[in-house]
Every structure is written in C-alpha cells, then in structure tokens.
N, C-alpha and C positions, 0 to 999 in steps of 0.2 A: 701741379704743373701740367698744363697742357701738350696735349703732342707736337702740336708745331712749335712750342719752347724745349723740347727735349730735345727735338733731331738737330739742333742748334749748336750744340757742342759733344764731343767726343766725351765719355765716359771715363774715368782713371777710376781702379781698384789698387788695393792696397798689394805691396809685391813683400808677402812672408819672408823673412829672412832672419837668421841665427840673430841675435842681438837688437831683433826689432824693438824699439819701443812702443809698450801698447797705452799709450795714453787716451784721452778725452778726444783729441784732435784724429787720434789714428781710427779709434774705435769708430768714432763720428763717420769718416769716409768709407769707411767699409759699410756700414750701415745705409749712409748715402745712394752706395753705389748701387745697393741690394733691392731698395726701394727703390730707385728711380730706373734701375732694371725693368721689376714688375708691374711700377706704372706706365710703360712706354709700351709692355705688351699687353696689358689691359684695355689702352686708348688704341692701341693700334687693333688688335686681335677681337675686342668686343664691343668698343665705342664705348660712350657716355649713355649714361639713363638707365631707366628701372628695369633690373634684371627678373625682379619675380616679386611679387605680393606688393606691399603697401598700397591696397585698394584702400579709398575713401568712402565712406558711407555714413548715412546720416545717422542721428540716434534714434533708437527707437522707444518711447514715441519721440516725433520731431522736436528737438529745441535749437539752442544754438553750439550746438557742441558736434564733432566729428570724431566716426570713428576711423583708424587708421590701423591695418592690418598689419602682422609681419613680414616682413619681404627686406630684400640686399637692394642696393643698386651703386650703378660707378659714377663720383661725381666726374665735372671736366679736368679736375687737376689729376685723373687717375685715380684716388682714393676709393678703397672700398666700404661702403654706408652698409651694416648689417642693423637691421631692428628686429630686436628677437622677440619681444612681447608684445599684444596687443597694443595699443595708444590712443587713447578718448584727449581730445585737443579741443578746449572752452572758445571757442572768437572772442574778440575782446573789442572787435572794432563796433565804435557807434554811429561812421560817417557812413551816408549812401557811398555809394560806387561800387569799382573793380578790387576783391580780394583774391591775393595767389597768397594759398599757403604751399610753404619750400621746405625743402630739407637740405643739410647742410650738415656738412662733415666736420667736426669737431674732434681738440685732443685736448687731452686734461691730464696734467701732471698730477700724478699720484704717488702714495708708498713712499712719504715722507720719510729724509734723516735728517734731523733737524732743519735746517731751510731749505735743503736741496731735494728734491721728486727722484725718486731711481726707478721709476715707472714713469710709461706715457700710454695714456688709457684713450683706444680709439673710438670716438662715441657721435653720436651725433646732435641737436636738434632741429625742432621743427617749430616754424612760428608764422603768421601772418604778413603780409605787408602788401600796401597799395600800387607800390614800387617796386619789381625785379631789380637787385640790387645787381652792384658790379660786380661781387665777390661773388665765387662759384657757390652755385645751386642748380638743385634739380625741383620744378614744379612735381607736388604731386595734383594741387587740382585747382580751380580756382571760380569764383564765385562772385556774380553780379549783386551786390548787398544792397537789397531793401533793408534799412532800418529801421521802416515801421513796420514790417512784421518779423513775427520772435519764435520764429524756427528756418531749418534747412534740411532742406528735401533730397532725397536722390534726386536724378531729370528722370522724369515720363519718358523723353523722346530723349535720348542720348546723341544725336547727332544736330539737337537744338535746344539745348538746356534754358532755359528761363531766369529768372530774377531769382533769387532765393533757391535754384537747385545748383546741385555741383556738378560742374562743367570739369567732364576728366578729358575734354578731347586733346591737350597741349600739353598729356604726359609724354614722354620718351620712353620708347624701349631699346635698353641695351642689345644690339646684335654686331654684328660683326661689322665692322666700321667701313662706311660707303668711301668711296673714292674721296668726295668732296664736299662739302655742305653748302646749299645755295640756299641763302636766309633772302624771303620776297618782299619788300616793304611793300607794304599798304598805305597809297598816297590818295585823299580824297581833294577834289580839286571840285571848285564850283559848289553846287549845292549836294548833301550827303545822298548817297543812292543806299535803293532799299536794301536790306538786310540781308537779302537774297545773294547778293556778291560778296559780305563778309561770310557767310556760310558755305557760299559756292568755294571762295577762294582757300577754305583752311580745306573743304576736301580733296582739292585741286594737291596740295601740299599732299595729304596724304598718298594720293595718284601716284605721285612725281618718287615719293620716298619708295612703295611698291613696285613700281616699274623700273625704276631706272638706277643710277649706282651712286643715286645723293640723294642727301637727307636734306628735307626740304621745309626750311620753318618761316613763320611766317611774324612779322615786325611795322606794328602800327607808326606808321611815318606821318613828320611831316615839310616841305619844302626848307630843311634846313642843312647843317652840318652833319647831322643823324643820319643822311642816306648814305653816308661814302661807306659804312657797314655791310649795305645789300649788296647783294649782287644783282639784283634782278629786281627792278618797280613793276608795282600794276596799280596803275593810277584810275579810276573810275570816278565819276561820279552824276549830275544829271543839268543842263542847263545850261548855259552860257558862264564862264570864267575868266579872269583874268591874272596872268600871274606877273610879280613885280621884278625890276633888275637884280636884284638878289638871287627869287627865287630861277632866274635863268640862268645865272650867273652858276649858281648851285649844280643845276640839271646838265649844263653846259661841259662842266669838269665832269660830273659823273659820267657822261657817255664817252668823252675823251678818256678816262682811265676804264674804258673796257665795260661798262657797265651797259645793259638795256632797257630800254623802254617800253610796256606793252599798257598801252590805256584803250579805255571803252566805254563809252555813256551809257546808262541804264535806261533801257525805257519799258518798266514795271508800269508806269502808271501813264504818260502821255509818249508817244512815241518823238513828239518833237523834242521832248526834254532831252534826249540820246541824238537825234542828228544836231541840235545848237551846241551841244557836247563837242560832238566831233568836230564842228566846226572852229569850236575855240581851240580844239588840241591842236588841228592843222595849221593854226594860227599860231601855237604855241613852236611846233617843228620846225616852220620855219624860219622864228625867230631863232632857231637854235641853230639853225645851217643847214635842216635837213629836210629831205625833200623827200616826200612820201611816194611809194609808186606800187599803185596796184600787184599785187601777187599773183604772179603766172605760175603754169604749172613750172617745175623742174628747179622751183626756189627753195633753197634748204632749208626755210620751217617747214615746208610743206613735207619733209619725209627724213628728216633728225630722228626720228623713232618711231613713228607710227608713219605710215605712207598714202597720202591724199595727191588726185589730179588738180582738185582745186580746194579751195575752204570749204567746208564741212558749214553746214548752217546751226544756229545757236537758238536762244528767245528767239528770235527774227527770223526769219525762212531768208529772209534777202537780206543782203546787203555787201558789203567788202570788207577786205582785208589788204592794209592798205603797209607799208614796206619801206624804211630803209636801212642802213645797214644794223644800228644801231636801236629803232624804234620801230615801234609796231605798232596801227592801230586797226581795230575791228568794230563793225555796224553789225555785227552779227550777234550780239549781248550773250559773251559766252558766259560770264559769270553767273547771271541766273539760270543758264541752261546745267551748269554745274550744281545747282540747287533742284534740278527734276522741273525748272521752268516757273512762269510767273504764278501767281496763289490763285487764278483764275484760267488759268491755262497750262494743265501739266502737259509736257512733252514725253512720248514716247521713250523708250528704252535705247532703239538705237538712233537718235540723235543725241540726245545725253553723253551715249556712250560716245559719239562720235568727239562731241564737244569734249570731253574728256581729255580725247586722246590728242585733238590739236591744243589742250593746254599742256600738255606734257611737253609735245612737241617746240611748241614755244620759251619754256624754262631749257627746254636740253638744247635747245639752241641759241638761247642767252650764254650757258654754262660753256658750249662750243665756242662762240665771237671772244669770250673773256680768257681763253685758253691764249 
C-alpha cells in the first residue's frame, strides 16, 4: 500500500482485555495494524527503491543471461524485498525492443496443515517484460534488445548505454522520501528530435532529484489520456506540427488542472528545423488560450532555485524564452546543452552548467504553479 493510501484512514489496534477473544479476525488486526505501521514509516522515513546491492551485470563471457547481486530494496506498497543469494536470470525474450527487467515483492503460503498454510513466506521475484506493469515494481535495469545478436554487455559509457548493454540509469535509490515526486512526460510532437534531448532530459531528472526536495522521473508520453499522471511536459521535437482537436482538447484540461508546459525544437542538425518548431508551438499556445510573453528579469523561473537576470543560453548562444503562466517555451535548445551540446559542437562547462540549473528552475517552478 502506498503512502498516500495509508494516511487515508486512522489506524485501529486491538484494545487487550480480560476475556478478549483471540480468534482468526482478532489476531488478523493486530497483525494488520503492526504491518501497515512499519509500512507507513518505511514510505515515509526512507521512500521506495533499491536500498543496497542488486547490481546487474552481464555474464561473463557475454551471453544472454544476467547476473544480479544481493541487495534489499523497498517496493511502493512498503514491502521489504531482501535477496540474499547471488541471481544469474536467462532473457527469454526473442522480439527486438525495450526490455525492463523488475523485481516484485511476493508471499507464498507455506508450513502446510492440511489445506491451510500457517506460515506466509516473504519472497520475491524477478522476470522480464516489454511493459512496466500496474502492479507494484521496482526496475532493476533495462535493455534495448537486438535480437540478432546473442549476448549482453555491461554499457562502455553508462551515461549512454547502446543496444544490447544494460541501461542501470532508471534504478531508484531508497533515501529518505522527498517532499513530492514530479513524474516529466516526455511528449514528441512534429518530427522526432535527436537523441541528444532523450539523454539530456533523464540527466535533467537526475539534476532535479539532487538539488531539489523531489524525485523526479521521467514517462514517455503521448498526446492522450496518459498525461493527466505528469505533472510536468517537455514536449520537443524538430519541424513543423500539427496537433488535432483531441490532442488540444487533451492539453487544454491538463494546464487547467495545474499542470505545465515546457517545449523546445531541436536544432542538432538544421537550425530551421527548431525555429519551424517554435513556430508550430506558438501556434499551438494560442490555440490553447495562452499567450506567450517574453521573460524579463524578476519572473519566477528565472530564480525558483537557482537565480538568473535573464536566460542563461543553451545549444544556441541566442534566442528566447518565451512565458505564460502555465507554458514555457525556449529557442535556446536546452536539451542538448543538457547532453554537453551538439555531437559537433561540445559546449563548455559553464554553460551546460548554466543550462542545468535553468532546468531545474523550470520543473521547481512547474512543482510551485501546481501547489
């Protein structure tokens, strides 16, 4: 049970007395009570996710099988996940795509009296799937599956894992539970922008969970039902778009119920491709009712947590940052400069850093408007 289903209702323990009956039902509530105690200060006092060990690592030599270390972790219902042996885990998938393998808190009736279990054995496992399901899980790693070739690698670069190596960046570590969790959909609009903004944007996530007092994950969107989950879009992509009565229809409610909007065209490769972008998005704004207005100094992205006179530059040395209450848009291509800049043009240390810190500023000020 999650935290926010626990603080939901008042607690009852059982109240001891001469003559009590201790039956099935009574024992049950005291048990109840005892547990859903220790899960409320686990979720509260240390959050969800991996408290120590279960690293992923490939076999050695490479095939298709993983190894998985010992280590505890806390899933989101509170549950505590102990794996005390090593774990060599076979893939069994044969389609291409996206693999997350999870782990998942499991009980198993044990210590049979005839049909009834007088033990309940807290156990876990762990399995593949193409899908994060609904039921609670914690990722331990997950893996872009070439199925024509028949192994799996560590990643070389861990901050950009490849086809066939294991991608640990989308584990969680249990620490002491943030104020609030601001989940970013990732919404590509127009034609797809390079890679450089899915990479920029999960370190951006990272940024956000280190500096600031929310844990900040990140959820491939698209223009449907699925966004009213985020709290916060960053819609990118490169070209001219158009989006249909639906999809405004969509966007529409989600900034009315508190939600924001941060988008930015990419321009990796033509720079026109990022201003026909912007131009569709202002096109899109004000289909929505909103009217964008340059950022002067003394506007509260500009200093929600880090504090700039005006926008900080990104990819782009020039451009704007443009404003209203609820949307944001930027010519300044902060996402690649989140990536260390285009693949023929790295940018400096403290621009990056700068870009950095106006994305932080921008999510804490989503997190602020939705307050």
């Amino acid at each position: 049970m999650a935290i926010k289903d626990l603080i939901k209702f008042q607690f009852k323990r059982v109240n001891p007395h001469q003559g009590l009956v201790l039956d099935a039902d009574t024992w049950k509530d005291e048990q109840d009570y005892h547990r859903n105690q220790q899960k409320l200060h686990t979720l509260a006092f240390h959050g969800i996710g991996i408290v120590e060990g279960l690293g992923v690592r490939a076999n050695r030599p490479p095939d298709l099988s993983l190894t998985i270390s010992p280590g505890m972790a806390i899933n989101p219902e509170g549950n505590v996940i102990v794996v005390s042996q090593t774990q060599r885990y076979n893939l069994v998938s044969k389609d291409k795509g996206q693999i997350y393998l999870i782990i998942q808190y499991r009980e198993i009736p044990t210590a049979s009296e005839g049909e009834q279990a007088t033990r309940i054995l807290e156990a876990y496992r762990i399995r593949e799937v193409s899908h994060l399901p609904d039921e609670p899980y914690l990722e331990l790693a997950r893996i872009n599956f070439d199925s024509s070739q028949r192994s799996i690698m560590d990643a070389r670069v861990a901050s950009n894992p490849v086809a066939n190596e294991i991608d640990l960046r989308f584990r969680q570590s249990a620490k002491i539970a943030p104020r609030e969790q601001v989940i970013i959909g990732h919404v590509v609009l127009g034609e797809a922008s390079h890679d450089l903004h899915s990479n920029g944007l999960t370190k951006l996530a990272h940024q956000v969970s280190l500096q600031t007092e929310y844990q900040a994950t990140i959820e491939e969107c698209a223009l449907d039902e699925t966004i009213t989950r985020c709290t916060f879009l960053y819609m990118v992509g490169k070209g001219p778009f158009t989006t249909d009565a639906k999809g405004q229809t969509i966007l529409s409610s989600f900034v009315q119920n508190g939600g924001i909007i941060f988008a930015e065209g990419c321009a990796e490769e033509q720079p026109a491709e990022g201003k026909e972008f912007g131009l569709a998005f202002n096109r899109l704004a004000e289909q929505l009712g909103e009217k964008l207005e340059v950022v002067q100094r003394g506007h509260p992205v500009l200093d929600y947590h880090h504090v700039f006179s005006t926008a900080p530059s990104g990819a782009q040395s020039e451009g704007l940052l443009m404003a209203s209450r609820e949307i944001i848009y930027s010519s300044y291509d902060y996402g690649c400069a989140w990536s260390g800049g285009y693949s023929n043009s790295p940018l400096p240390r403290d621009i990056i850093r700068s870009a950095f810190e106006m994305g932080v500023n921008i999510v804490t000020y989503a997190m602020m408007i939705k307050q």
